[in-house]
C-alpha positions, 0 to 999 in steps of 0.5 A: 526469519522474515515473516509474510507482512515484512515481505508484503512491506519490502515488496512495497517499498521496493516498488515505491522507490522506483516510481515515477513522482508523478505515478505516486500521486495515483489511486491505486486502491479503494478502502471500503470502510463501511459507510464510506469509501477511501482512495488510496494512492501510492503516497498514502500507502507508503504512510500508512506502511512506513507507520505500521497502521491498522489499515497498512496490512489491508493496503498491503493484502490488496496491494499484493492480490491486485498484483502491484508488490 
């Protein structure tokens, strides 16, 4: 049974794979940790998602509340 997170990663990666290559290259979301501030672009998403990172479920939590999965 599919649970929540692997949805959030398929919707992902179906939206990746559809994006132009020069669309992957955009910001599409900031990390606050803590002290500092982290851009994150389509291309560093996909990594952080396909290596299942700690910081992949908070990409995909804003990913899905900004409405881009």
């Amino acid at each position: 049974m599919p649970t929540q997170e692997n949805n959030k990663r398929e919707n992902f990666l179906k939206a990746y794979a559809n994006l132009p290559l020069n669309t992957r290259k955009e910001v599409i979301l900031i990390l606050d940790l803590g002290e500092k501030k982290q851009p994150i672009t389509w291309e560093v998403a996909y990594l952080e998602i396909r290596n299942n990172t700690q910081e992949s479920k908070r990409i995909l939590e804003k990913l899905e509340k900004l409405g881009l999965i």
